[in-house]
LUMLUM-332119 format. One record per residue (C-alpha): residue number from 1; residue in three letters; x, y, z. Coordinates in pm, whole numbers, plus 50000, padded with zeros to 5 digits. Example, Ala and Ser with C-alpha at 12.3 -4.5 7.8 and 13.67 -1.06 7.14 Angstrom:
// LUMLUM-332119
ATOM num residu    xx    yy    zz
ATOM   1    Ala 51230 49550 50780
ATOM   2    Ser 51367 49894 50714
***
This chain:
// LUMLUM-332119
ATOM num residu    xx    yy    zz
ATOM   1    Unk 50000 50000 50000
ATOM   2    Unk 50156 50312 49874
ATOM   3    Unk 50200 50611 50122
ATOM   4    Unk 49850 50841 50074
ATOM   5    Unk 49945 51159 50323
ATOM   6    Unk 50243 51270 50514
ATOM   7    Unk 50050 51389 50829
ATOM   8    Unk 50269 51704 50899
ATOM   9    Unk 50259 51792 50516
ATOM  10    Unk 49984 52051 50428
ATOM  11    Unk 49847 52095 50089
ATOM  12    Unk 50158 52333 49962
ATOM  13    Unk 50402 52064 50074
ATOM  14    Unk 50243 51767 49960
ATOM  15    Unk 50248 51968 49638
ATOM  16    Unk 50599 52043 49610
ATOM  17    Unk 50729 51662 49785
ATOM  18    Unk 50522 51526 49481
ATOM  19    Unk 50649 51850 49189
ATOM  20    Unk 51023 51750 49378
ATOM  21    Unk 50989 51320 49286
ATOM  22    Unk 50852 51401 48903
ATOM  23    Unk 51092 51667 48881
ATOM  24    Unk 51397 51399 48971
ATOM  25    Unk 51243 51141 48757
ATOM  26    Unk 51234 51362 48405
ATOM  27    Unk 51543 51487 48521
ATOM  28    Unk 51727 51140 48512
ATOM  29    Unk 51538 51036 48170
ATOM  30    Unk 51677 51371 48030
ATOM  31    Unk 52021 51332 48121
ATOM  32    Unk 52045 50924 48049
ATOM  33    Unk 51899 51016 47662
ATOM  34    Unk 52133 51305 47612
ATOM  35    Unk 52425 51124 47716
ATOM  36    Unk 52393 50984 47363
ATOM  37    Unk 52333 51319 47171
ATOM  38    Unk 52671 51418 47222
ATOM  39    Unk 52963 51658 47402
ATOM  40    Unk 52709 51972 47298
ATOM  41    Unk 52466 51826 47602
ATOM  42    Unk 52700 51830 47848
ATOM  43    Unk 52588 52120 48041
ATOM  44    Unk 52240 51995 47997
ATOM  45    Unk 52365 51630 48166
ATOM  46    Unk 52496 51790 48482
ATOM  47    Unk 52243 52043 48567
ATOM  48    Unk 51934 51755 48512
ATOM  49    Unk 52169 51519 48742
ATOM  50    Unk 52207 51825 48987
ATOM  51    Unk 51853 51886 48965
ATOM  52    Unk 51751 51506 48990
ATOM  53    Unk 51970 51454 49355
ATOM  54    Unk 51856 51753 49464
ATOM  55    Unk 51512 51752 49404
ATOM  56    Unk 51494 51437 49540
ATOM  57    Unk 51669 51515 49872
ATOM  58    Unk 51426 51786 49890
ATOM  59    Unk 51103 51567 49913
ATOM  60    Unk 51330 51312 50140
ATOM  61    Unk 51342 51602 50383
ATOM  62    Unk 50991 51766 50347
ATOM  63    Unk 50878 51405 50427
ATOM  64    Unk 51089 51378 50746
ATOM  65    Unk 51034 51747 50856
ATOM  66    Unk 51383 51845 50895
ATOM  67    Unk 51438 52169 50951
ATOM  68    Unk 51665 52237 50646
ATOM  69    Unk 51441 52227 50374
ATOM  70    Unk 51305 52539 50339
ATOM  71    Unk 51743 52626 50285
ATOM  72    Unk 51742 52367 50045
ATOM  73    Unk 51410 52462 49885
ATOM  74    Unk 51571 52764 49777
ATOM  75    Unk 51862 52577 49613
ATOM  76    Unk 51642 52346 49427
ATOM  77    Unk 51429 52620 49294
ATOM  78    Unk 51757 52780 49181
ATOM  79    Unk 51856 52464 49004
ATOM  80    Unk 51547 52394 48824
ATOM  81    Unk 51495 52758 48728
ATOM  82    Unk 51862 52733 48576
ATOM  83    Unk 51814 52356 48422
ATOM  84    Unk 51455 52474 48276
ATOM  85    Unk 51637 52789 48093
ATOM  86    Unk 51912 52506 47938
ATOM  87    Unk 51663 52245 47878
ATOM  88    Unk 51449 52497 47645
ATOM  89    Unk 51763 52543 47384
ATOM  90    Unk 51715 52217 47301
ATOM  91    Unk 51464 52058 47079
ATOM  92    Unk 51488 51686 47240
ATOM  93    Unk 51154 51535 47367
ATOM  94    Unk 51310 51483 47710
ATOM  95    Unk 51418 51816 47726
ATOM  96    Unk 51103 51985 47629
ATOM  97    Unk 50960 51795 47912
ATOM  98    Unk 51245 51882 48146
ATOM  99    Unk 51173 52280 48032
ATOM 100    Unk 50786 52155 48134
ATOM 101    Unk 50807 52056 48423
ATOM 102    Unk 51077 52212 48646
ATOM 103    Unk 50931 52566 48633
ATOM 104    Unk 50631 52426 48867
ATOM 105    Unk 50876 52272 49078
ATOM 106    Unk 51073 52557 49127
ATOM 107    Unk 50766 52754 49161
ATOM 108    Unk 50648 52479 49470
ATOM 109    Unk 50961 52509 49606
ATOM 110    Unk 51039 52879 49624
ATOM 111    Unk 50657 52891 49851
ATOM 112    Unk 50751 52636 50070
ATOM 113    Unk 51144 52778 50129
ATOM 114    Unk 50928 53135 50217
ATOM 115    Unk 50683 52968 50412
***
């Protein structure tokens, strides 16, 4: 039985645990299919991996409480703001989907780092 609610997680942080996990997962597809397009992806491969640990560290500490993710909210909003920008020079269907995605994310995260 899959996890429903996190009982200390309110609607805005529910939001942004669940933006954080589909925000890793594109991220990893993105960077695993342009590892084969070539050196010109490069940048594009590290800020999707950055993005991808991150992102997911985020929800792993929204889930738990701790009280370092609103610090770390901040720095994932930064990286998916900054991996969105890249992601949209590109005309790959994983990175259109990368440049789809991670502006919510960063959105979710930058409320819940203020909050």
């Amino acid at each position: 039985m899959a996890l429903q609610r996190i009982d200390h997680a309110d609607d805005h942080m529910q939001e942004c645990i669940d933006n954080c996990l589909e925000a890793a997962q594109v991220c990893e597809w993105c960077a695993d299919a342009c590892a084969g397009e070539g050196e010109e992806m490069a940048r594009c491969i590290r800020l999707c991996r950055d993005v991808a640990d991150v992102a997911a560290l985020h929800a792993r500490f929204m889930a738990r409480n701790s009280s370092y993710h609103q610090e770390l909210g901040e720095l994932c909003a930064d990286l998916c703001e900054e991996c969105a920008d890249e992601c949209t020079q590109h005309d790959h269907e994983h990175c259109q989907a990368c440049a789809e995605i991670l502006p919510e994310c960063a959105e979710s995260c930058r409320e819940m780092a203020s909050s």
